[in-house]
C-alpha positions as a Markdown table, in Angstrom:
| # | Residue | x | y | z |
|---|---|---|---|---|
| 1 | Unk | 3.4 | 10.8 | 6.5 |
| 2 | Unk | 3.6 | 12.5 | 9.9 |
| 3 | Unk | 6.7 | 14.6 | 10.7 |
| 4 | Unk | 8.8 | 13.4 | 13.3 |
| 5 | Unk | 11.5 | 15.6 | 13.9 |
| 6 | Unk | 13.6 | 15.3 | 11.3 |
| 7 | Unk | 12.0 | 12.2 | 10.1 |
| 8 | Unk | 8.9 | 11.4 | 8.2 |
| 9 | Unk | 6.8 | 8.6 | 10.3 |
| 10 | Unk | 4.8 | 6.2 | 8.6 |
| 11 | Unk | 2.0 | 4.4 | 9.6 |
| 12 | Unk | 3.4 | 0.8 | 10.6 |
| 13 | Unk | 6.7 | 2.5 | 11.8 |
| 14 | Unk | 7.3 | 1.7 | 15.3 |
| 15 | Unk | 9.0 | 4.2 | 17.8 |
| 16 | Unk | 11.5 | 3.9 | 20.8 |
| 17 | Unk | 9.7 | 6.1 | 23.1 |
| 18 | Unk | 10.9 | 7.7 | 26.8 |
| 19 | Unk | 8.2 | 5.6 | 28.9 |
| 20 | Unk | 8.3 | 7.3 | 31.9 |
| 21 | Unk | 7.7 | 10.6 | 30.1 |
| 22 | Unk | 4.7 | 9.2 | 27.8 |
| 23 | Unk | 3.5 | 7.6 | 30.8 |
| 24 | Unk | 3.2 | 10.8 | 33.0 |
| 25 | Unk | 1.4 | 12.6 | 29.8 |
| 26 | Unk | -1.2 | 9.4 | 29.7 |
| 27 | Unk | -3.0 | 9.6 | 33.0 |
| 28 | Unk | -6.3 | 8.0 | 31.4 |
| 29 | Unk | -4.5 | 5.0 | 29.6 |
| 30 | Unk | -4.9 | 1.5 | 31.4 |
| 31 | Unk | -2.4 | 0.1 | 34.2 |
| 32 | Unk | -1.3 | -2.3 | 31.8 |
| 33 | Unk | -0.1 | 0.3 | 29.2 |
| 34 | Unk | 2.4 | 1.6 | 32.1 |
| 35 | Unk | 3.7 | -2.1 | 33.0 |
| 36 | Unk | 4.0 | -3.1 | 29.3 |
| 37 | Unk | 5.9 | 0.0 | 28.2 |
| 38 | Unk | 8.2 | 0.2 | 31.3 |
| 39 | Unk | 9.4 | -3.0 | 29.9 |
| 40 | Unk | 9.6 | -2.3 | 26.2 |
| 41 | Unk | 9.0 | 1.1 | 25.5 |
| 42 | Unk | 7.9 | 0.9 | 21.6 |
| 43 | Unk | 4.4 | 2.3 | 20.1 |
| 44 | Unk | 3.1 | 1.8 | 16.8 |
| 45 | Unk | 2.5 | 4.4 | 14.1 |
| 46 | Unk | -1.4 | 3.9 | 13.4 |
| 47 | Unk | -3.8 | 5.4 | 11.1 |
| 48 | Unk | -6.0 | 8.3 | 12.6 |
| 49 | Unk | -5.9 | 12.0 | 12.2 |
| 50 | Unk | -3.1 | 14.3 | 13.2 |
| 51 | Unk | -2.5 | 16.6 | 15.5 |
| 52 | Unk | -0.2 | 19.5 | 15.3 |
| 53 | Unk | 2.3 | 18.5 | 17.7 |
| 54 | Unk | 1.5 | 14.9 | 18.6 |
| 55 | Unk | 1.2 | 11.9 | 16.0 |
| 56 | Unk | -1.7 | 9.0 | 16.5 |
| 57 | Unk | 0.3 | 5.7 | 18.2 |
| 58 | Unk | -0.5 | 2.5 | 19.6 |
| 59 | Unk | 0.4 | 0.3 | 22.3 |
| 60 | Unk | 0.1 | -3.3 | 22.3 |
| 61 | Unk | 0.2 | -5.6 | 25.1 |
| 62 | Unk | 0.9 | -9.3 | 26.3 |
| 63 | Unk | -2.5 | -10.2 | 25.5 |
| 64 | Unk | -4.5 | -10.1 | 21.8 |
| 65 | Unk | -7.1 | -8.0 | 23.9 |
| 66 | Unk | -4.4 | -5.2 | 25.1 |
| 67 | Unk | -4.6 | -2.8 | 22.5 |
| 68 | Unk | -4.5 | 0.9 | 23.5 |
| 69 | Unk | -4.7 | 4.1 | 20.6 |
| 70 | Unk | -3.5 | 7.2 | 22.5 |
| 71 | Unk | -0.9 | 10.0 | 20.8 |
| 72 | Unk | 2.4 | 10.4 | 21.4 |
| 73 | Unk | 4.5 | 14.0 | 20.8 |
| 74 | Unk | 6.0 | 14.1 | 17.5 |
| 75 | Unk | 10.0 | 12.7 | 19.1 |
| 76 | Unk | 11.1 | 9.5 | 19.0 |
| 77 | Unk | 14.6 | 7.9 | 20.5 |
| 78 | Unk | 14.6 | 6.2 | 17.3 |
| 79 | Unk | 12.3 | 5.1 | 14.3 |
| 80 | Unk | 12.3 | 1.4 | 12.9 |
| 81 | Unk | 10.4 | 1.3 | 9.4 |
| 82 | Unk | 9.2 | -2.2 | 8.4 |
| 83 | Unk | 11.4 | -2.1 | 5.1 |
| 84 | Unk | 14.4 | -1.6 | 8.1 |
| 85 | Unk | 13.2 | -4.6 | 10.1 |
| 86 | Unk | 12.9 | -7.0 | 7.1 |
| 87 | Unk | 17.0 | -7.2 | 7.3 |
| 88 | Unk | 16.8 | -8.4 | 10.4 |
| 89 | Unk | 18.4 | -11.9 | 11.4 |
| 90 | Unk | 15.7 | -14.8 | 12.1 |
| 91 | Unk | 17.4 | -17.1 | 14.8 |
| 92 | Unk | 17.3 | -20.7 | 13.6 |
| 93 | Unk | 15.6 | -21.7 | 16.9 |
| 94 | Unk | 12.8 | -18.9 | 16.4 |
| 95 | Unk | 11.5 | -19.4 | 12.9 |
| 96 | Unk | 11.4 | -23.5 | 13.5 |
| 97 | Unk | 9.2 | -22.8 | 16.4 |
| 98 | Unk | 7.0 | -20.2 | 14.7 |
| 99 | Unk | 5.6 | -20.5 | 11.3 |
| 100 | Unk | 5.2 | -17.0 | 10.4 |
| 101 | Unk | 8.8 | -16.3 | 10.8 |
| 102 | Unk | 9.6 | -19.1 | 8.5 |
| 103 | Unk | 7.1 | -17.2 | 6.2 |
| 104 | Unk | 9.0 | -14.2 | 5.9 |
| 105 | Unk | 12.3 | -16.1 | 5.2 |
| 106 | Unk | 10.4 | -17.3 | 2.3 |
| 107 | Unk | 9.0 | -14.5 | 0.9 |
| 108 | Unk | 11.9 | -12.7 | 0.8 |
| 109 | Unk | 13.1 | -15.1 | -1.7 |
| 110 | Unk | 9.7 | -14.8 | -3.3 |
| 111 | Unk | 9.9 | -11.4 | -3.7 |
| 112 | Unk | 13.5 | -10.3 | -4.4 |
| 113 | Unk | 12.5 | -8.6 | -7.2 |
| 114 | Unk | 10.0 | -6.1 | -5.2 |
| 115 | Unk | 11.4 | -2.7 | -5.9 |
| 116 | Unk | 8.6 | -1.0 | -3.6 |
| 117 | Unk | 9.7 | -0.7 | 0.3 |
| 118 | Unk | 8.0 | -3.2 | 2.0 |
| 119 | Unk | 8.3 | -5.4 | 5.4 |
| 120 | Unk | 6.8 | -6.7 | 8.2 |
| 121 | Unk | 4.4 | -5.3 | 10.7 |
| 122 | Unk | 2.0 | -7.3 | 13.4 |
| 123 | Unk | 3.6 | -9.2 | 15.9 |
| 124 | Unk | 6.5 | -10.1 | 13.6 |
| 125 | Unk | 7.9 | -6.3 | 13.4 |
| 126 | Unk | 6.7 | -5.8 | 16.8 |
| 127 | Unk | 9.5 | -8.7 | 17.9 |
| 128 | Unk | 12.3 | -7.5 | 15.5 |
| 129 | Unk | 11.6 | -4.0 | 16.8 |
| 130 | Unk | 11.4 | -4.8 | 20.3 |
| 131 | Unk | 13.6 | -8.0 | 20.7 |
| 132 | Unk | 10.6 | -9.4 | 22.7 |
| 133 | Unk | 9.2 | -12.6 | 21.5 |
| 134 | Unk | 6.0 | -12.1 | 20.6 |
| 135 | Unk | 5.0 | -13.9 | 17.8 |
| 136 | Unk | 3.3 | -17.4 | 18.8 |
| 137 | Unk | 2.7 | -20.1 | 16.4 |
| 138 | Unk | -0.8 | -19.2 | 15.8 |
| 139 | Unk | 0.3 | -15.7 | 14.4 |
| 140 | Unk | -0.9 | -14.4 | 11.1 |
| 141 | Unk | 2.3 | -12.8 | 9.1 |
| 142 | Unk | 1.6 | -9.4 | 8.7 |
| 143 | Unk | 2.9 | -7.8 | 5.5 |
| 144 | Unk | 2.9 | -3.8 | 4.6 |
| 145 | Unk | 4.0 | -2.4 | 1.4 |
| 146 | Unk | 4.5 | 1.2 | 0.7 |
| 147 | Unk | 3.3 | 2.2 | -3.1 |
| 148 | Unk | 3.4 | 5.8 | -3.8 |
| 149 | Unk | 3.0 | 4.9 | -7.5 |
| 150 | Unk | 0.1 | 3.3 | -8.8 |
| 151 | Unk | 0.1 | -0.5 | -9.0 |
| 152 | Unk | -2.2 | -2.3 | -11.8 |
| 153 | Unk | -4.3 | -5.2 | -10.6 |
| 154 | Unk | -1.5 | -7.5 | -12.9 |
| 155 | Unk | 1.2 | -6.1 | -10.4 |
| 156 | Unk | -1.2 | -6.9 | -7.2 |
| 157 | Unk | -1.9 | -10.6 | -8.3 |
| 158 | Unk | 1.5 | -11.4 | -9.0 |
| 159 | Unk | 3.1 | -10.4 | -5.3 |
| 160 | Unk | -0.5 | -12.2 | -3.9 |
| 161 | Unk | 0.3 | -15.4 | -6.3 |
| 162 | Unk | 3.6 | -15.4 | -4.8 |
| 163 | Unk | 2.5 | -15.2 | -1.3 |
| 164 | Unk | 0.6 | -18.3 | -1.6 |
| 165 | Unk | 1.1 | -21.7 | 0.0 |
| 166 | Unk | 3.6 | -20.1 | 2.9 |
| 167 | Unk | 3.7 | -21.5 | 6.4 |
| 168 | Unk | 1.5 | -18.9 | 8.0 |
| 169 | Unk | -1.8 | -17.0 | 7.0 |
| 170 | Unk | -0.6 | -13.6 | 5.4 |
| 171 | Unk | -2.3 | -10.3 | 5.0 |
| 172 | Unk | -0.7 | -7.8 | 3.1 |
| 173 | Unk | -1.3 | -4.5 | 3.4 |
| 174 | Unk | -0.6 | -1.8 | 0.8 |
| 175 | Unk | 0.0 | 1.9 | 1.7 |
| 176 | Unk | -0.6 | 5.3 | -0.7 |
| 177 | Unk | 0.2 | 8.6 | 0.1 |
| 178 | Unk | -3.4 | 8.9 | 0.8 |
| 179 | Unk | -5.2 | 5.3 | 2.3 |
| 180 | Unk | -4.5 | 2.0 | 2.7 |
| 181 | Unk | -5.9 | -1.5 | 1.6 |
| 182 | Unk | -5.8 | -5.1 | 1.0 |
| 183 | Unk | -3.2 | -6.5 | -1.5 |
| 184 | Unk | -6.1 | -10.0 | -1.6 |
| 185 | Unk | -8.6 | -7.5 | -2.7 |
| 186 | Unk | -6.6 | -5.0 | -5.4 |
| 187 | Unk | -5.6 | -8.1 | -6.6 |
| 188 | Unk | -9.3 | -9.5 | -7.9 |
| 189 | Unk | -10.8 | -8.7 | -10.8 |
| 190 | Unk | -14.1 | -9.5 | -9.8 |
| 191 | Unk | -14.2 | -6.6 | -7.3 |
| 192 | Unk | -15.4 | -3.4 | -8.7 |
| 193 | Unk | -14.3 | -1.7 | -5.7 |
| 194 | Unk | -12.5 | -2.7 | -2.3 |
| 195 | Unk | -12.3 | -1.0 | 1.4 |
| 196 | Unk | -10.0 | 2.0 | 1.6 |
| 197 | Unk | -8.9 | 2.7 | 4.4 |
| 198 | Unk | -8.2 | 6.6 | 5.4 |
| 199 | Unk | -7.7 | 8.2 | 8.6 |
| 200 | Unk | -11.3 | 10.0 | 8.5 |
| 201 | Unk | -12.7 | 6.7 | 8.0 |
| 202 | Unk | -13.0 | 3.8 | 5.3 |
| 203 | Unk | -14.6 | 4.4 | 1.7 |
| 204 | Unk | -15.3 | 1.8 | -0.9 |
| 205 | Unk | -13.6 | 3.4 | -4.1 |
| 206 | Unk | -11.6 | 2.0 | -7.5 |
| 207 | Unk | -8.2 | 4.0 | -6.9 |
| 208 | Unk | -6.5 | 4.0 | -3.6 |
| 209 | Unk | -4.4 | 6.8 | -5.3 |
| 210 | Unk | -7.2 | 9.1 | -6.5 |
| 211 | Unk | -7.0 | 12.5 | -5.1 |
| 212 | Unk | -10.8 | 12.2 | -4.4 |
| 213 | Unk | -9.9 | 10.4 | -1.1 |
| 214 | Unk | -8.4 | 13.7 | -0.3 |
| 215 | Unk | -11.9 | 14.9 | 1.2 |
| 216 | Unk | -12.3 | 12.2 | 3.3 |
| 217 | Unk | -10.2 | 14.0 | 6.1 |
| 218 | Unk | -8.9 | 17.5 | 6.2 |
| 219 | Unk | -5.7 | 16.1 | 7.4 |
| 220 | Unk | -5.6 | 13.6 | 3.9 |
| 221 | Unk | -2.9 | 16.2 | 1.8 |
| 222 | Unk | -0.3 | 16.3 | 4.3 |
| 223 | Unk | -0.5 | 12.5 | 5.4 |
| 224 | Unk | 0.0 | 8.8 | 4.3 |
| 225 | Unk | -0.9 | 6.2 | 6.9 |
| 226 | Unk | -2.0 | 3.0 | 7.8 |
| 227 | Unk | -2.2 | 0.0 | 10.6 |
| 228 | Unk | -0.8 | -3.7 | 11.6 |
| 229 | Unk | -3.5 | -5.9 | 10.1 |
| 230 | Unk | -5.6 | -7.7 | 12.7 |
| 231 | Unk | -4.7 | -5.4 | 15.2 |
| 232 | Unk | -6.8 | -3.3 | 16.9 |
| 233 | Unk | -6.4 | 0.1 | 19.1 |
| 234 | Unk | -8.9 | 0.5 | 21.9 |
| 235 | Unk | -9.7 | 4.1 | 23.5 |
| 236 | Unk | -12.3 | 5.8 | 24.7 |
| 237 | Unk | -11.7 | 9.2 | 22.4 |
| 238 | Unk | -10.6 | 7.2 | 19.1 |
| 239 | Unk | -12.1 | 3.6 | 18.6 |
| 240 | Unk | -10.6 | 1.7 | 14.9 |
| 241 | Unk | -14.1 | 0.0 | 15.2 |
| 242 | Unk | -16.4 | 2.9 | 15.9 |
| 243 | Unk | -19.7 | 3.4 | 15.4 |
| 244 | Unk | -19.5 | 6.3 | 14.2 |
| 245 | Unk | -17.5 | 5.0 | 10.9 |
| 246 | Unk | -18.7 | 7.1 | 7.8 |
| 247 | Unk | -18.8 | 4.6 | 4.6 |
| 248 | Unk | -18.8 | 6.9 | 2.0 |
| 249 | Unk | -20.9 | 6.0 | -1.4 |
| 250 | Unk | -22.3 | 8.7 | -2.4 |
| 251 | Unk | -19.2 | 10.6 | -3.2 |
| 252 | Unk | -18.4 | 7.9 | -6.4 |
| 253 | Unk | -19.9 | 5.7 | -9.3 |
| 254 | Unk | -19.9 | 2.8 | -6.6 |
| 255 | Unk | -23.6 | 3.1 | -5.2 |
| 256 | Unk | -25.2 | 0.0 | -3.9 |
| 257 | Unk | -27.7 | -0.6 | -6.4 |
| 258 | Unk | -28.9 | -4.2 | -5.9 |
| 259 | Unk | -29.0 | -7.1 | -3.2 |
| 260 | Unk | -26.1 | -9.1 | -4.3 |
| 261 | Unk | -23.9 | -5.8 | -4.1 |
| 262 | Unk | -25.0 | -5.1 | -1.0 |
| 263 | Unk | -24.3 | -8.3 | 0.5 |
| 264 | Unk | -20.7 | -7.8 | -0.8 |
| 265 | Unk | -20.3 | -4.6 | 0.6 |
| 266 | Unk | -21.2 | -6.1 | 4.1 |
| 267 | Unk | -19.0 | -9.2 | 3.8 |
| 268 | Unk | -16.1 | -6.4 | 2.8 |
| 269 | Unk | -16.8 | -4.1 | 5.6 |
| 270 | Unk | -17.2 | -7.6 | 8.1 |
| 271 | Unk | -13.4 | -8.8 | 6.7 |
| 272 | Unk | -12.3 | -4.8 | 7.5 |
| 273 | Unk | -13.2 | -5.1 | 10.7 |
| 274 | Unk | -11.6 | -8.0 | 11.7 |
| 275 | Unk | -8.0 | -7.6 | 10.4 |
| 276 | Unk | -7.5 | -3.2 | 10.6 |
């Protein structure tokens, strides 16, 4: 969690920013980062390490190209959470025209029984936050739950079983106090160990609520974050697809030890890639 004032900010959370002032501290970021903020000045909470006064953001533009990670100072004219945004109205003429909307209206049903806060992010949030429509009928509905407790791989396939069969693809995303990761993968049993994703990087591990994770990033005690799936933050000085990603194996029981593992751990770090 990244304080905010008097608020704790969560990766996923999106912020009401003063554009003109973000703008004039961002003289490196792209002409369309200006344009697109001028007219709706909201950033995204992402996952990367923390500053001590400024929190790690991104900006998303018109197109699925437009992605810019920067930082913004740790103020906000307001905070939307996605747990917020799920209450949010769905105009008749809006969710017959776009399939993931219709989605959500369905899994709330689904899932009226999830106690854990949870809502949307991705394009969905981004257009209950902003009142922009930006959500087309090719968009994936983007899910995030927030687990502080741990949740047994029973719990996982239950809320995945449910999720099944909708109107739209749906990733769901699950956040700890210290990494996130893929409800699709928690949720099968014939995974030893899954993609965890932390601000110092991504680790293949067994317990997204182990303390180990801790030494991934100095940062890791004071902070929980995470990302809209399938979105990704360009920048020159922090890249969510960077080469210089550390996977660590060393550090646990999860060493890749034969062919067939190692193909998995490829086609894992491959499916990372394309939806954090």
């Amino acid at each position: 969690m990244f304080h905010c004032e008097a608020h704790l900010v969560r990766t996923h959370d999106l912020l009401e920013i003063d554009a003109k002032q973000f703008i004039s501290s961002q003289p490196s970021a792209p002409q369309w980062v200006e344009d697109n903020l001028r007219k709706t000045p909201f950033v995204v909470v992402r996952r990367g390490p923390v500053t001590g006064r400024e929190i790690p953001i991104g900006v998303r533009g018109t197109e699925r190209n437009q992605r810019w990670a920067g930082f913004c100072p740790k103020f906000a004219n307001s905070i939307l959470t996605p747990q917020q945004l799920l209450s949010r109205a769905i105009p008749t003429s809006r969710a017959d025209a776009i399939p993931a909307l219709r989605a959500l209206n369905l899994l709330k049903e689904r899932w009226k029984d999830l106690v854990l806060p949870w809502g949307p992010g991705g394009s969905v949030g981004f257009e209950f936050a902003s009142g922009r429509h930006v959500a087309n009928p090719e968009s994936d509905l983007d899910i995030v739950i927030y687990a502080d407790r741990s949740m047994s791989a029973a719990e996982a396939k239950s809320l995945w079983d449910r999720a099944m069969n909708l109107p739209a693809v749906v990733d769901i995303r699950v956040e700890t106090p210290v990494c996130g990761f893929s409800l699709k993968e928690f949720a099968s049993q014939s995974l030893a160990a899954i993609l965890l994703r932390a601000p110092g990087g991504i680790v293949l591990g067994t317990d997204p609520w182990g303390v180990e994770l801790q030494s991934v990033d100095s940062n890791l005690p004071a902070v929980s974050s995470i990302l809209p799936s399938r979105d990704t933050w360009a920048s020159s000085e922090n890249e969510f697809r960077s080469a210089d990603m550390q996977i660590n194996f060393t550090k646990r029981s999860n060493k890749v030890s034969n062919p067939m593992k190692s193909m998995r751990v490829v086609r894992l770090i491959t499916q990372s890639l394309c939806i954090d």
